[in-house]
N, C-alpha and C positions, 0 to 999 in steps of 0.2 A: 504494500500500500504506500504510493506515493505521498507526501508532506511537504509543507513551508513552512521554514524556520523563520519568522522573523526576530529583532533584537537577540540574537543568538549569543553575545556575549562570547567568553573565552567555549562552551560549545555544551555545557551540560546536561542542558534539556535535551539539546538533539542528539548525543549520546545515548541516554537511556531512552527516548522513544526509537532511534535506531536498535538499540535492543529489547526494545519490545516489539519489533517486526515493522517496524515505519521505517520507509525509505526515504532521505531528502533528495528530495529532486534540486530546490531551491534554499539559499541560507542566506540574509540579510542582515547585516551589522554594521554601526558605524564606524565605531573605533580602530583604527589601522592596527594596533598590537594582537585586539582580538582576531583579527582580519589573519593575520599573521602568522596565529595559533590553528584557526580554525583550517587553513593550507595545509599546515604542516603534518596536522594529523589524518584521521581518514576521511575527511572532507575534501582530501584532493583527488578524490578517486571522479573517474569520468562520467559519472552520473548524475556528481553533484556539482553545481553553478554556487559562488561563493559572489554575493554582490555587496562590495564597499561604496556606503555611501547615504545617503540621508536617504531615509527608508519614505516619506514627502515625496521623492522624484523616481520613486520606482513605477515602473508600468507594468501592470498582470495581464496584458492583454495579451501575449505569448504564451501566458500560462494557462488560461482559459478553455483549449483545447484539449491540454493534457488530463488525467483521470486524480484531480488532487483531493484524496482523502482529507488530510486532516492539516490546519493549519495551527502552530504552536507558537509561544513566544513569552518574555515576561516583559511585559511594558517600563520603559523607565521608570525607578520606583522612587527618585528622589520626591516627587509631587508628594508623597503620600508618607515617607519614610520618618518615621518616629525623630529621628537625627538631620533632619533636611529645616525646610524652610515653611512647610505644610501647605503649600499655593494651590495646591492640588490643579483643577481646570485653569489658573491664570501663570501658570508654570508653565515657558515655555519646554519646558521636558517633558509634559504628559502626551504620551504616544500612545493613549487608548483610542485617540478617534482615526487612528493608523491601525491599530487592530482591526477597528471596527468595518473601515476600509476593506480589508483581505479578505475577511471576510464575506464582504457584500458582493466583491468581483468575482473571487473564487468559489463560493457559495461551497464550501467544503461539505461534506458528509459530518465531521466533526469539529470542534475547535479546543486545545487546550492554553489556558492562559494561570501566566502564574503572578501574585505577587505580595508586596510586603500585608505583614498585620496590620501596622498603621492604615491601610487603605477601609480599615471597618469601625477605624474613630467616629464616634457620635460627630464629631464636627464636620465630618465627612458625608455623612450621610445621602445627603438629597444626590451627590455628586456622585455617589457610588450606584445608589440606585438608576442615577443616568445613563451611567456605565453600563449598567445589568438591562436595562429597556432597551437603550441599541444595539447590544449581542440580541438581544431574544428579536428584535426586527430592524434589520441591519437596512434594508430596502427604503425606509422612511427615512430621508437623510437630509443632513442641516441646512438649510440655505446661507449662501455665504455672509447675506448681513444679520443674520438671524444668532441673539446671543443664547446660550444652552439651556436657560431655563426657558426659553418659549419653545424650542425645541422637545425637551421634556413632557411641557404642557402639550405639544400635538402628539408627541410619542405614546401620551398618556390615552389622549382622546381616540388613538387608532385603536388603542387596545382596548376600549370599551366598544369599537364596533367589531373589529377582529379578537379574540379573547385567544383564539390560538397561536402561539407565539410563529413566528416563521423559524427560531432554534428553541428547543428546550432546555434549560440552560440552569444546573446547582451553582451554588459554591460552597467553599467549604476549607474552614479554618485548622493545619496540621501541622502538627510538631515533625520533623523530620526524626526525630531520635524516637519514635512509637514506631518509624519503618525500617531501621536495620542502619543508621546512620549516625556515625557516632558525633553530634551536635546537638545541641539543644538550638534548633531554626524553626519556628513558627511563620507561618503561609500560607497566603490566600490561594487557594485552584478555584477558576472558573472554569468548567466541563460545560460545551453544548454538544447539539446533534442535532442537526436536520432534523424536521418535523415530520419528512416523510420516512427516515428512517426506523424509527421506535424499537429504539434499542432495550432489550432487559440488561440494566448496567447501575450498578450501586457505588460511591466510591469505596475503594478496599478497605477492608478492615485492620488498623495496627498489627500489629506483628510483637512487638516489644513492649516494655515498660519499664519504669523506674522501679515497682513493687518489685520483678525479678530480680532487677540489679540490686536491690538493698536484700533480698533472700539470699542470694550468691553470694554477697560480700559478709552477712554478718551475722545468718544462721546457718548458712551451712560450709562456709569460708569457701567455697570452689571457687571463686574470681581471685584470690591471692593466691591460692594451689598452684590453677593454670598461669599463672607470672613468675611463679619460685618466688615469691617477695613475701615480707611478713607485714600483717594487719598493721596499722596504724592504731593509734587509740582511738575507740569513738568519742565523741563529740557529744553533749546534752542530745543538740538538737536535731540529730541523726539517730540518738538511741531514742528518742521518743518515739520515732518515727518506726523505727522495728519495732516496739513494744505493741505499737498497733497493728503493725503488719499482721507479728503471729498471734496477734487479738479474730483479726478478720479473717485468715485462713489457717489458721489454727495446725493441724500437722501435714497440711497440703501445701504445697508449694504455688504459686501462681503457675498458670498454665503457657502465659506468652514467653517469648524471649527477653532475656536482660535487657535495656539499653547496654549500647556497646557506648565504649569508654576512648579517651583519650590514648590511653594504655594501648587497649585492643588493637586500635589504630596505627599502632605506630614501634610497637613492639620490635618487630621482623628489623625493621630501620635501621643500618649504621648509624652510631653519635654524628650529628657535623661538626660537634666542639670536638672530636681526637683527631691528635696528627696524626696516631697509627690506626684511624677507621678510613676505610675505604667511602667513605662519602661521595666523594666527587665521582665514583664508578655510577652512582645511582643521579640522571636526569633532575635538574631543578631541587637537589637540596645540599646547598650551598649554606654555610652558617651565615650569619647577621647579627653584630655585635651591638650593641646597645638597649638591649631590654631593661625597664627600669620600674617598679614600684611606687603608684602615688597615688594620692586619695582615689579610689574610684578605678582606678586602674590597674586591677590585679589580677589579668590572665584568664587561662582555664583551668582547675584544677587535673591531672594526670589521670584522676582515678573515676574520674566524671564524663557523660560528653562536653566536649568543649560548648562555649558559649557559641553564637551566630556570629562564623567569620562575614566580616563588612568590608567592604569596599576599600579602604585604607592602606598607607602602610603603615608610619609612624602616628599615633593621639589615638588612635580609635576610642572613646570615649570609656569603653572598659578593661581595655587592653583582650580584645579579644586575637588579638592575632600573635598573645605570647603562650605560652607554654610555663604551670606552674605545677612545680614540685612540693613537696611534703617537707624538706627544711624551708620550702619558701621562695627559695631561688627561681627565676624566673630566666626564659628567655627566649627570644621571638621563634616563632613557628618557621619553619623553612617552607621555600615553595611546595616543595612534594610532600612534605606532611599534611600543609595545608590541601593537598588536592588529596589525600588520604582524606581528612577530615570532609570532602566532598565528596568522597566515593569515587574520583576520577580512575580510571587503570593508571597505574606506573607506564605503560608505554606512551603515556600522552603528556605531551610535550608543552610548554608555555610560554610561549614568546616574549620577548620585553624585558628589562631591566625589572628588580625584585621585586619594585613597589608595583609595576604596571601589571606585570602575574600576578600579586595579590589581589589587586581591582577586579581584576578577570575574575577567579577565583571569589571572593566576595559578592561579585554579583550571579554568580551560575545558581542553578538548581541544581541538588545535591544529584547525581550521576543515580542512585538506587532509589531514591522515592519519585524520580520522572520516571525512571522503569518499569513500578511498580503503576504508576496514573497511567500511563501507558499502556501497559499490556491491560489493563482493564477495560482499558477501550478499543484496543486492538481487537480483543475478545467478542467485545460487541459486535460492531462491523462484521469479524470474520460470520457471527452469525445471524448476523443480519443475511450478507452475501448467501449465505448456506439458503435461507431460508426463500428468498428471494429467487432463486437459482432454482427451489424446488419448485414453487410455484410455478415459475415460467412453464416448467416442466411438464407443470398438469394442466396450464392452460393450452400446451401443443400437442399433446396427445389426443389423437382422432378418438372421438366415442365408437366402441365397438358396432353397433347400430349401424350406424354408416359407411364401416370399411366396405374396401371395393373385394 
């Protein structure tokens, strides 16, 4: 099943929907580093078109003919980003009515869109719901003097004489680290689909939890086993928190997986602080000196998932792109841990000077939970197709009656 990437970033959404069986025909990004990365890896393969450049001056009208399943992407999230400026619609960075766009030309079978928590702020609101009415009827489109809330209001008024949307369209608020990723990253997915398709598709169920990982670490010690490492003391405010565990589940263990851990992550890894570790044998992790401790900025614990790597290299307001230890010591994440911490494979490559691959990297979608959105919808479709395919079937089979 053919797809379009837009805002593609350093490439993670369209990694894990190419592993959930979507093919990029098309990939769309502004930034030249990303641009750079996205070449280098198997985006340069002859099937896929890498187009730099203000995603405003692209043209779908070459793509129109081809068969495009599903178009993906996370809209710039500065508009909306908890750490940004909050402009949301008067932000020249909000690239949702460029989603909205791809959609309406390509008129895809589906569409996935990703983006920050912030974009579900009460102060948001009316502006999000704008968002959500023109995914669900992308055809009723803005006039150029026409400001968004009169826009809205006619969005609003089709929908009371059409009540059927033209996409079907959830969203839906997820911790990355409940899907097999070792981050604690909260995020918005919008999932639509054609109205003619009517897909049976729910979004996936977690996978992990925090409830395992505090079972593993401190009734049944198996997470410090598996490291050869000895427990740390607990803490008040961790032993409270078991005390209720094995209040709630008493001598059964939780049923989902652990969240995975900073640890988990990053275990296999040569040090990039030794002179006798082979580091530099392993792509993008190169040490970087200066990590430093100050109010507010104190890393990701080791034995946790890290906090949401951000866009930055140096200040990120929590110090999420350092690495913290159990005496304390601190010190910054290297590129390839950080694409560990995204789920990216080791053979994928990221172009650009340290700070410009962490921006990548900060802004992707973790590599396993686009996999996971993915193949849920891949699923869909394929039984859509299935079903679809049998139909035809029964509609061209002659009535016995009438054979010759």
């Amino acid at each position: 099943m053919e797809s379009v990437e837009l805002f593609a970033g350093g490439g993670g959404l369209a990694i894990g929907l190419e592993r959930a069986g979507f093919r990029p025909h098309t990939i769309i990004e502004f930034n030249r580093n990303a641009c750079k990365t996205l070449r280098q890896n198997y985006l340069a393969s002859d099937h896929t078109a890498v187009f730099e450049g203000d995603i405003r001056q692209f043209d779908y009208q070459h793509l129109q003919t081809a068969p495009i399943r599903l178009v993906s992407g996370g809209p710039p999230c500065q508009p909306f980003s908890l750490g940004g400026n909050h402009r949301a619609h008067n932000d020249d960075r909000d690239m949702f009515p460029e989603a909205v766009r791809a959609v309406r030309e390509l008129q895809p079978h589906a569409f996935i869109f990703e983006n920050v928590k912030g974009l579900l702020r009460s102060s948001f609101a009316p502006y999000f719901d704008y968002i959500l009415s023109q995914l669900r009827y992308p055809s009723i489109t803005k006039q150029p003097e026409e400001d968004w809330e009169s826009h809205a209001a006619r969005l609003s008024a089709h929908q009371q004489l059409q009540p059927t949307p033209e996409y079907q369209l959830s969203y839906h608020l997820v911790n990355a680290a409940d899907y097999g990723v070792p981050q604690k990253r909260e995020r918005v997915f919008m999932v639509g689909f054609r109205r003619d398709i009517k897909p049976q598709w729910a979004f996936p169920a977690p996978t992990h939890s925090e409830d395992a990982l505090l079972w593993s670490k401190w009734i049944t010690g198996s997470y410090w086993q598996r490291h050869g490492v000895s427990a740390p003391v607990i803490d008040k405010k961790t032993a409270a928190k078991v005390a209720k565990l094995q209040k709630r589940y008493r001598d059964q263990p939780p049923t989902s997986l652990p969240w995975l851990t900073v640890r988990d992550a990053l275990s296999d890894l040569p040090d990039p602080q030794s002179v006798a570790s082979p580091a530099n044998s392993v792509s993008n992790h190169d040490f970087k000196p200066g990590a430093r401790i100050y109010p507010g900025h104190t890393g990701s614990y080791i034995d946790e998932p890290s906090k949401a790597l951000k866009a930055g290299a140096h200040g990120v307001p929590g110090g999420e792109n350092m690495i913290r230890y159990h005496d304390g010591s601190v010190r910054y994440f290297t590129v390839r841990e950080s694409a560990r911490l995204q789920t990216f494979p080791d053979s994928y490559v990221l172009e650009g000077a340290w700070g410009e691959a962490m921006r990548q990297l900060g802004n992707a979608v973790p590599v396993q939970l686009a996999k996971m959105v993915g193949e849920s919808v891949f699923r869909s479709l394929a039984q859509w197709d299935e079903q679809w395919d049998e139909s035809t079937k029964e509609n061209s089979v002659m009535p016995a009656s009438s054979a010759v």
